[in-house]
C-alpha positions in Angstrom: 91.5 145.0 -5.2 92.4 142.9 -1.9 94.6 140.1 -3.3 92.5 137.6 -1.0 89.6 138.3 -3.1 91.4 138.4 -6.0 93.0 134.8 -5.3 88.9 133.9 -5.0 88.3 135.1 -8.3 91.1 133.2 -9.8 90.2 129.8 -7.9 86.7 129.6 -6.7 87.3 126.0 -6.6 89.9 125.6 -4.3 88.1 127.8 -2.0 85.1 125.4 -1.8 87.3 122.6 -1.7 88.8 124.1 1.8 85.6 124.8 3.5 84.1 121.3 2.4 87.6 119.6 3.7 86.9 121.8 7.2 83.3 120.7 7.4 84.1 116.9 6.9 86.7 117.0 9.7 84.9 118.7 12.3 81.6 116.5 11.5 83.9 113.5 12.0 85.1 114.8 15.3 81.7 115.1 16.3 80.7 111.7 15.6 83.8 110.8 17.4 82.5 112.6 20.7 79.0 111.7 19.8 80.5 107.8 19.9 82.7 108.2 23.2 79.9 109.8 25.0 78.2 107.0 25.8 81.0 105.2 27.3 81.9 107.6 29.2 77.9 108.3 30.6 77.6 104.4 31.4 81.3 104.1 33.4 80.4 107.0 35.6 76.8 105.7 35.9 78.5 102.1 37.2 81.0 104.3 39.7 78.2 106.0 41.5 75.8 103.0 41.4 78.7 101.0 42.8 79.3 104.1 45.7 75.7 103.7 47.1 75.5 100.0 46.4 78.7 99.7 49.0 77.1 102.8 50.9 74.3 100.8 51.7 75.5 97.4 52.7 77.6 99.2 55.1 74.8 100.5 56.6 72.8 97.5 56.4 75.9 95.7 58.4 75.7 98.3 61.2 72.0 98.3 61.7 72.2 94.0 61.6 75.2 94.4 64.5 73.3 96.9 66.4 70.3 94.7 66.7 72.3 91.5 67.7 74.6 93.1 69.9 72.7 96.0 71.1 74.9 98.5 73.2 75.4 97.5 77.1 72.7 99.5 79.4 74.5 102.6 81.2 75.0 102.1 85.0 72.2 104.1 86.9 74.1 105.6 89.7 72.2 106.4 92.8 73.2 110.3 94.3 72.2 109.1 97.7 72.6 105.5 99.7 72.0 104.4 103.0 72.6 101.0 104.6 71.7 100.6 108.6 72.7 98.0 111.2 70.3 98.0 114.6 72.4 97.2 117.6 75.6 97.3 116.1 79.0 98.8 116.8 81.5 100.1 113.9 85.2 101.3 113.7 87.4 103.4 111.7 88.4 101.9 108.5 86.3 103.2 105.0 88.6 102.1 101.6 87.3 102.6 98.1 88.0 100.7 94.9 86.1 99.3 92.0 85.3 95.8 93.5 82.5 94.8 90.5 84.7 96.1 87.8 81.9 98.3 86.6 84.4 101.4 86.9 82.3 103.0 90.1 84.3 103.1 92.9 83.0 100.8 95.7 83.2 100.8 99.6 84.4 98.5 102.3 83.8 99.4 105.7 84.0 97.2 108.9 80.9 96.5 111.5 80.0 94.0 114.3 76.1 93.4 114.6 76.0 92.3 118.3 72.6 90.5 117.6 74.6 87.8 115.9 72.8 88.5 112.8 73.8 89.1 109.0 72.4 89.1 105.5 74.5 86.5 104.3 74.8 82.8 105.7 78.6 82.9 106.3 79.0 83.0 110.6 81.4 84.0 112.7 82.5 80.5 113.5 83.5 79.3 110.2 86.2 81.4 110.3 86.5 80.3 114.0 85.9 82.9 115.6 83.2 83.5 118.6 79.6 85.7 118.0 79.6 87.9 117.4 82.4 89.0 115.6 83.4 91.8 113.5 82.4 91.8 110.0 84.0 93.4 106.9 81.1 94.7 103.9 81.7 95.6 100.4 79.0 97.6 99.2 77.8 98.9 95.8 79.3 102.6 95.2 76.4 102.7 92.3 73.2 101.6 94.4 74.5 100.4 98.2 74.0 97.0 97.3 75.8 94.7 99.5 78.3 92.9 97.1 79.4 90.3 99.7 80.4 90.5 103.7 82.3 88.0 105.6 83.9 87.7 109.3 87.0 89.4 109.3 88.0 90.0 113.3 87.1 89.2 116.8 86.5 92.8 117.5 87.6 95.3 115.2 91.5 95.7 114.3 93.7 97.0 111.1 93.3 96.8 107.5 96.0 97.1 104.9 94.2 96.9 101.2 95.8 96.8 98.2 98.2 94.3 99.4 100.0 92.8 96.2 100.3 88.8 95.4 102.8 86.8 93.9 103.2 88.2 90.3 102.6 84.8 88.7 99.6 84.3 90.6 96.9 86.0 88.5 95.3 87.2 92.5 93.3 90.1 92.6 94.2 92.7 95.4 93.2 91.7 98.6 92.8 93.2 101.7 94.8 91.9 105.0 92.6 91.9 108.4 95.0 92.0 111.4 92.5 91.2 114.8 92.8 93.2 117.9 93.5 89.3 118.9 96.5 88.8 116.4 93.9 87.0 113.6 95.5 87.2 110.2 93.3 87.1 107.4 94.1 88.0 103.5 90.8 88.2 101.6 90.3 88.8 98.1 88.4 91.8 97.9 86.6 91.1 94.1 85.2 87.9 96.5 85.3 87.6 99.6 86.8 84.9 99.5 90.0 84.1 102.0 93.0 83.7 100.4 95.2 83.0 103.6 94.5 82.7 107.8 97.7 82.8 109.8 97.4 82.9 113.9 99.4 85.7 115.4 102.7 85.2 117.0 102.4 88.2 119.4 102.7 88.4 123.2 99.6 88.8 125.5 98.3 92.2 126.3 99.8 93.6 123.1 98.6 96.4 121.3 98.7 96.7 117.8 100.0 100.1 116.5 98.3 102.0 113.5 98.9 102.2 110.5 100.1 98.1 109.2 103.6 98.9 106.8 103.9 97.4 103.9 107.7 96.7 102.5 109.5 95.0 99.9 109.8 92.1 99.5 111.7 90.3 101.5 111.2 86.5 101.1 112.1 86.8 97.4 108.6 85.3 96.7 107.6 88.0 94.1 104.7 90.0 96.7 105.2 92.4 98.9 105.8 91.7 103.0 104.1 92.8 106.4 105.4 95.1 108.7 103.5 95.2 112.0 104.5 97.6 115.4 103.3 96.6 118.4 103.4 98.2 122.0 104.0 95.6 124.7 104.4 97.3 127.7 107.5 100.3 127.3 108.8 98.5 124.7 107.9 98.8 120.6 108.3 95.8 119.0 108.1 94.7 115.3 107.3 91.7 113.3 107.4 90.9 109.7 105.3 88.7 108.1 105.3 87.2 104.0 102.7 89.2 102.4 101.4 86.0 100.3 101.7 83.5 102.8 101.0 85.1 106.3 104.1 83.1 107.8 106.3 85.3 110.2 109.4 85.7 108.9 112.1 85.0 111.5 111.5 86.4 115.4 110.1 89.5 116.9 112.5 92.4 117.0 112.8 95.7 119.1 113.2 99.0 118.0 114.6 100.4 121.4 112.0 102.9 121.4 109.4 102.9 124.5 106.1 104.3 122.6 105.3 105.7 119.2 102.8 106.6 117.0 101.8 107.8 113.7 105.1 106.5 111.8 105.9 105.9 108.5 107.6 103.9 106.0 110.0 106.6 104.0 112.2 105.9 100.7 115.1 108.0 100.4 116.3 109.3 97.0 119.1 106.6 96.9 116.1 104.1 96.9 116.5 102.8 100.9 113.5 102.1 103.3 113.6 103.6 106.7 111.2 103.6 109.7 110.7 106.8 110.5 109.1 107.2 114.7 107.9 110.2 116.9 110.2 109.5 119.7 108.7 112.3 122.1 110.3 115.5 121.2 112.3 113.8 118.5 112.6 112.2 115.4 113.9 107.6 115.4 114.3 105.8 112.4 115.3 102.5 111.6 116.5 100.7 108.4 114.3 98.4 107.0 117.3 96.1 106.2 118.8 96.5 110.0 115.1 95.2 111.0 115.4 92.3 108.7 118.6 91.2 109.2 118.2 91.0 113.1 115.1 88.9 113.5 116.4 86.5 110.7 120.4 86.3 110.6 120.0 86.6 106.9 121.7 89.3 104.1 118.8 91.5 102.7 118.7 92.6 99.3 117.4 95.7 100.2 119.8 99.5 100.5 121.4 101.5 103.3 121.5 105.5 102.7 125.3 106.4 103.5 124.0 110.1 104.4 121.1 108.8 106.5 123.5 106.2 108.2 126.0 108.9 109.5 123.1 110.5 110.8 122.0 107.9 112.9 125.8 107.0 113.8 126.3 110.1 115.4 123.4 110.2 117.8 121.9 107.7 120.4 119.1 105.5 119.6 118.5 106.0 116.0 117.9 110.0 116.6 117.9 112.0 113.2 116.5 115.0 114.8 115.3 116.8 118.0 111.8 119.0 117.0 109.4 121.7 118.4 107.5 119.9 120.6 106.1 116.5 120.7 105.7 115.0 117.1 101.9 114.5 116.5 102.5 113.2 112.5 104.6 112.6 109.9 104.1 112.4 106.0 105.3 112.0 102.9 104.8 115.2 100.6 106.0 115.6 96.6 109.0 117.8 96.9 111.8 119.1 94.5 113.6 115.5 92.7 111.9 113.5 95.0 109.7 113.0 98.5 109.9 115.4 101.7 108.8 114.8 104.9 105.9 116.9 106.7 106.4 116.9 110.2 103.5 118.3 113.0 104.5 119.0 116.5 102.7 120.5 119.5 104.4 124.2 118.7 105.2 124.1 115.1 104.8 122.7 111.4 107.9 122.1 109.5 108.6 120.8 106.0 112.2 119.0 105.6 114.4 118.3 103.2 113.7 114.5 102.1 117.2 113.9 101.8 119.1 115.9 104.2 116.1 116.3 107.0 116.7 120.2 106.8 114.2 122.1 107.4 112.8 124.0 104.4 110.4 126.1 106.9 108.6 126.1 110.2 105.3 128.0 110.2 104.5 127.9 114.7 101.1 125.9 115.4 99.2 126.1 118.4 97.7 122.4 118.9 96.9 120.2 115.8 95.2 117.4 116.6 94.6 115.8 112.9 96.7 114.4 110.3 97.2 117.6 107.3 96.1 117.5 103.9 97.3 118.0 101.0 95.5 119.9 97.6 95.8 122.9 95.4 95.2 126.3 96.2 96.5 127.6 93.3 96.7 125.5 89.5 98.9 122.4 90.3 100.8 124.4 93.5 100.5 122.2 96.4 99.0 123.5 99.1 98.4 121.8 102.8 95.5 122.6 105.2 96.6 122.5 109.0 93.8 122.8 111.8 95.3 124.8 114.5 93.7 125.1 117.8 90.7 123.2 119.2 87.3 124.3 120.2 86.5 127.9 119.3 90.2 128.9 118.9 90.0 126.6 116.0 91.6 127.9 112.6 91.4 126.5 109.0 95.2 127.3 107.5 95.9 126.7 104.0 99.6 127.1 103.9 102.2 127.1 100.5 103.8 123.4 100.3 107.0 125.3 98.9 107.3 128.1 101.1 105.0 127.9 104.3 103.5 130.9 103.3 99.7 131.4 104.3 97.4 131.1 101.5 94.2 131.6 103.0 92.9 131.0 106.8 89.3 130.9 108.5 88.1 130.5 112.1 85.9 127.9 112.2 84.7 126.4 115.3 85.1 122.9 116.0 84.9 119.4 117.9 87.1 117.0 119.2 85.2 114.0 117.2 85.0 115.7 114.2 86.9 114.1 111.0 89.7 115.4 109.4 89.2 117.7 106.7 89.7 116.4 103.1 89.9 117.7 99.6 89.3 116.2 95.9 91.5 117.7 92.4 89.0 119.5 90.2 89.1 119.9 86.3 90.7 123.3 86.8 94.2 122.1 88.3 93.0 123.1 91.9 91.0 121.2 94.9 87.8 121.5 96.5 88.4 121.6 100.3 85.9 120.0 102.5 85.8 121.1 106.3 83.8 119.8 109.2 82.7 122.6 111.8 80.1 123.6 113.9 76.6 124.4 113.0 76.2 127.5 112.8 78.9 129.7 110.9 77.7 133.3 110.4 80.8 135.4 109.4 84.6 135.2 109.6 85.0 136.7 112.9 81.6 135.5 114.7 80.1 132.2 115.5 77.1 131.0 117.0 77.5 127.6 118.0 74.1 126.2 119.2 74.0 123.0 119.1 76.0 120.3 118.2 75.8 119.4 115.3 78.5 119.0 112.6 78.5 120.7 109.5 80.3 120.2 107.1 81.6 122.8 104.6 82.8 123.2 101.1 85.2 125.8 100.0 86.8 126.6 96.2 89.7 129.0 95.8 88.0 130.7 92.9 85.5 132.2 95.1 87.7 132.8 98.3 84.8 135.2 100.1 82.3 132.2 100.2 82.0 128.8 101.8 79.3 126.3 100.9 77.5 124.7 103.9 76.6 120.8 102.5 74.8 118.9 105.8 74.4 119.0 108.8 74.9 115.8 111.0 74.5 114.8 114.5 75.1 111.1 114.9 78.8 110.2 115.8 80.8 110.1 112.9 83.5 107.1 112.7 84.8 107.5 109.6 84.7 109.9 106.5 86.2 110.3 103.3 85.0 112.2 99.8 85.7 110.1 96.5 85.3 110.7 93.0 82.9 107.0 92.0 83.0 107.9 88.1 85.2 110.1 86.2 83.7 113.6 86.2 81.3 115.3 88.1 80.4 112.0 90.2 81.9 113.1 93.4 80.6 112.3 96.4 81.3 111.7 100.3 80.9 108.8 102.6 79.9 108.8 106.1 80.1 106.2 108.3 78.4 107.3 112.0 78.4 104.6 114.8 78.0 104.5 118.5 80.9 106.2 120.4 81.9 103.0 122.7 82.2 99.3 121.5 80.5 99.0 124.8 77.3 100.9 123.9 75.7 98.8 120.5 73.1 101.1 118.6 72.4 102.5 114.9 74.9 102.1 112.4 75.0 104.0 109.2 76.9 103.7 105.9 75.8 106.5 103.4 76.8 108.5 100.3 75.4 111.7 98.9 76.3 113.1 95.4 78.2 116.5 95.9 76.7 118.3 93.0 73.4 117.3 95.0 74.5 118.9 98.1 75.7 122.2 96.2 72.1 122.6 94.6 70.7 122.7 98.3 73.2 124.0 100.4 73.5 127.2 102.6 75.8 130.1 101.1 78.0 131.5 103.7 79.8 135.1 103.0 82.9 135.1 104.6 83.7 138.8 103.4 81.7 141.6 102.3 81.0 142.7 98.1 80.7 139.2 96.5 78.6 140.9 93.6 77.2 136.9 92.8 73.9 136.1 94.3 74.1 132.6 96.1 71.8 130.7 93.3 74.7 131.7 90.7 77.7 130.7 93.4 74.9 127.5 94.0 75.2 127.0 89.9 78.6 127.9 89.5 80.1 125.1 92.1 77.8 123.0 90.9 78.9 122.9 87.0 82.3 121.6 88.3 84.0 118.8 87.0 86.3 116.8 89.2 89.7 114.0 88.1 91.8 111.6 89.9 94.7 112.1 91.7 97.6 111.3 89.8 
C-alpha cells in the first residue's frame, strides 16, 4: 500500500482539516480582491474622466481663440500689374524692397509726367522745385498699388537706397536722391517722407558720375557717408558728404584722373577701402583715407593696405595695372578667403587676384557692351555670363568663375537698347538665366530677325538643349530687373519701358508678370537636336521650380 494513503487511513481527520484550512485562505484572498476591486475600477475611472475633461477644455480654449482672433487673411498676390503715365518721360533706376512690411517685395522707380499732373496732392514746388519735376513712386509688389510718390529731382539724377541712419535713431532705410541739378534729398522709403534736403556744392556744368559710393563712416556720427564723382570738364572730382545730415564734409578734392566710368568702391582683405577707376587702358585707385584726409586736414580712422600702397608708389598717378584694352567695368566677385575683382576690357575678360591684382585668367572678348552677371551653372559653382559681340555677332558666354573655362555659349542676336541679362538662385543650388534677344530665334546656328522686337529668353542648366521664349516686347525698355516678391515660386520680372529722349514725352509703363505664368505660355525653343521631352513636359517641368534669395 502507498504510504500516502496509508497515512489517510490512519488520520482522516487531519486530511480534512488541511483542505478546509486551504479553502478558508484562498476564499479570504478572494474577498480581499473582490474588496480592492472596486477601488481600483473607480481611480482609473476618475484618471480617464479627468483625461477628456482636460482634453476638452483645451479644445474649447482653441476654438474660443480662433473665433476672437481669427487668423490674418493671406495676401492675394496679383501675377500681372501694369501702371501707365500719358506724356511722361522715365529713367533708369528700378530698386525692390518690402516697403509695407507685408514680406512682398515692392518697387520704386522714378518718372516725370510733363503734364504737371499726379495722383497724389504733393507738387513739385513744395519741395521747391519747378513743374514739372521728376517724381519717385513706390508701388505695391502684391497688386501695383501706388503706396506713396513724392518729387524727388528737377529732371532725373542718382539714387543710392539702402542708405543707413544713425544707429540710435530708430530711421528706417531711406533712399538718397542726388539731382542732375546737385538737389539732395534723403527720403524714408516706408514714407515718403523727407528726412533731410541739402543744396549741392558742385561747380556749374558738372556731370554727376554713376554709380553714388557709399563709405564708412567718416564723421564718427554712427551712419554711413556719401561719396559722389563728378566730371567737370578733364578733370574727376569728388565730394563727400555725411550720410545722416547731407552736410559736405570739408572741400571738393581731385583724383588726378581726366575721365572715368563704371568704378567701384573695393575692400581689401586687410579691411582698407580703395577707389578703384578705368583710367583708359588702365587700372587708378585711390584710398579712401588719402581722399578724406585731403579735402578735410583731418586723421581718418579708416586703413591703408601696405601691399596695395607699394603698388601705387611705384607707378604714376595711382596706376595698379595696365589692361587689354579699354576698361568697360569692374566688379566685385566672391573669390577664395575673400573678394576678387572682375575686370572687362574691349579685347579681354580677366579675373584678378583681390589681394595681389594678379590675374587668375583672361578668356579674349570681342566687344562687351553690358555689365556681367553673376549665377550658377553648376550646384553652388559660380558662374558669369559675358555678352560678346553686338548685333548678329552677338554671343551668350557662360564662363567658370574659378577657371574661365566655357560652360555653355549661344548666338543670340541682339540690340544695342536691350537690358542686360540677369539671373535668379533656384531651390536646386543653380540659377535661371534670363536673356534679352531678338524675336525670332530658330536654332543655334540660324536666326531670323524680323522685326524688332525684344524677346526675352529663359534658360536652365538642367535642360541645356532648350531655351524658353517668355515675351515679346517692343516699347523701349528703360529699365529691367527679375525678383523673387515672396519666398518660393513667386518670381517675377519688372519692366519699366519709356520714351527714348527726355525730349520726346509719351507712354510710360511699369509692369510685372509672374514667371511661372510666362513658363505655362511660352514658346519652346530646341537649341540641339534629341531632347526626347515634348515642350508641355519642359513647359511643366520649369514651371514646378522653386526659387530662394541670394545669400
Amino acid at each position: 500500500m502507498d504510504p500516502k494513503d496509508l497515512e489517510a487511513e490512519i488520520h482522516p481527520l487531519k486530511n480534512e482539516d488541511g483542505k478546509l484550512h486551504e479553502n478558508l485562505g484562498s476564499q479570504l484572498k478572494k474577498e480581499e480582491n473582490l474588496k480592492g476591486t472596486p477601488q481600483q475600477s473607480r481611480l482609473s475611472r476618475c484618471r480617464t474622466a479627468a483625461f477628456f475633461l482636460s482634453l476638452f477644455i483645451c479644445l474649447l480654449v482653441v476654438f474660443v481663440i480662433s473665433f476672437i482672433v481669427p487668423c490674418p487673411d493671406r495676401l492675394a498676390l496679383q501675377g500681372m500689374w501694369r501702371i501707365d503715365y500719358n506724356t511722361a518721360v522715365t529713367y533708369d533706376f528700378l530698386a525692390t524692397k518690402d516697403i509695407n512690411r507685408d514680406k512682398v517685395q515692392d518697387v520704386l522707380f522714378l518718372y516725370k509726367n510733363t503734364s504737371g499732373s499726379n495722383n497724389f496732392n504733393q507738387s513739385c514746388t513744395d519741395e521747391g522745385f519747378a513743374s514739372p519735376c521728376s517724381f519717385v513712386a513706390a508701388v505695391s509688389g502684391a497688386n501695383g498699388s501706388i503706396l506713396w510718390e513724392r518729387p524727388a529731382a528737377q529732371d532725373g539724377g542718382l539714387v543710392l537706397c539702402d542708405a543707413a541712419q544713425p544707429r540710435d535713431s530708430g530711421a528706417a532705410p531711406t533712399c538718397i536722391f542726388v539731382g542732375r541739378a546737385g538737389s539732395f534729398i534723403a527720403v524714408n522709403t516706408s514714407t515718403g517722407e523727407t528726412l533731410w534736403r541739402q543744396p549741392s556744392s558742385f561747380r556749374r556744368n558738372t556731370s554727376i558720375l554713376s554709380p553714388l559710393l557709399q563709405v564708412p563712416d567718416l564723421d564718427a556720427d554712427g551712419a554711413p557717408d556719401l561719396l559722389v564723382l563728378t566730371q567737370e570738364e578733364k578733370e574727376v572730382s569728388s565730394y563727400l558728404y555725411s550720410g545722416s545730415t547731407g552736410h559736405q564734409i570739408g572741400h571738393r578734392g581731385s583724383l588726378s584722373v581726366d575721365k572715368t566710368s563704371g568704378f567701384l568702391l573695393y575692400v581689401t582683405r586687410t579691411g582698407a577701402h580703395y577707389i578703384l577707376l578705368p583710367c583708359a587702358s588702365s587700372l587708378c585707385g585711390h584710398s579712401v583715407k588719402d581722399i578724406y584726409e585731403k579735402v578735410t586736414g583731418k586723421d581718418s580712422p579708416l586703413k591703408r593696405d601696405p601691399s596695395w600702397e607699394d603698388m601705387l608708389n611705384a607707378t604714376k598717378h595711382g596706376l595698379f595695372l595696365h589692361s587689354p584694352g579699354a576698361i568697360s567695368h569692374l566688379m566685385n566677385v566672391p573669390g577664395n578667403g575673400g573678394e576678387d575683382l572682375l575686370l572687362v576690357g574691349s579685347e579681354a575678360c580677366m579675373l584678378l587676384d583681390g589681394q595681389e591684382l594678379a590675374p587668375r585668367w583672361t578668356f579674349g572678348v570681342a566687344q562687351v557692351l553690358r555689365k556681367p552677371t553673376l549665377g550658377h551653372y553648376k550646384p553652388d559653382t559660380l558662374a558669369v555670363v559675358i555678352e560678346n559681340g553686338t548685333g548678329v555677332d552677338r554671343q551668350i558666354l557662360l564662363l567658370d568663375l574659378s577657371t574661365g573655362a566655357v560652360l555653355w555659349s549661344l548666338a543670340l542676336p541682339g540690340l544695342p537698347g536691350h537690358p542686360p541679362s540677369a539671373s535668379l538662385p533656384t531651390a536646386d543650388h543653380r540659377s535661371a538665366f534670363f536673356f534679352w534677344g531678338l524675336h525670332e530665334l530658330v536654332g543655334a546656328n540660324q536666326t531670323e530677325p524680323r522685326d524688332s522686337q525684344h524677346s526675352l529668353y529663359m534658360f536652365h542648366p538642367t535642360l541645356p538643349g532648350v531655351l524658353l521664349e517668355l515675351a515679346n516686347i517692343s516699347a523701349n525698355i528703360m529699365a529691367f530687373q527679375v525678383a523673387l516678391f515672396e519666398p518660393g515660386r513667386h518670381a517675377a520680372y519688372i519692366l519699366l519701358t519709356g520714351p527714348g529722349s527726355a525730349d520726346a514725352p509719351g507712354l510710360v509703363s511699369m509692369a510685372k508678370h509672374k514667371v511661372q505664368d510666362l513658363i505655362l505660355s511660352s514658346r519652346v525653343v530646341h537649341l540641339t537636336e534629341g531632347v526626347l521631352d515634348s515642350d508641355q513636359a519642359i513647359r511643366d517641368r520649369l514651371s514646378r521650380l522653386r526659387y530662394r534669395s541670394e545669400t
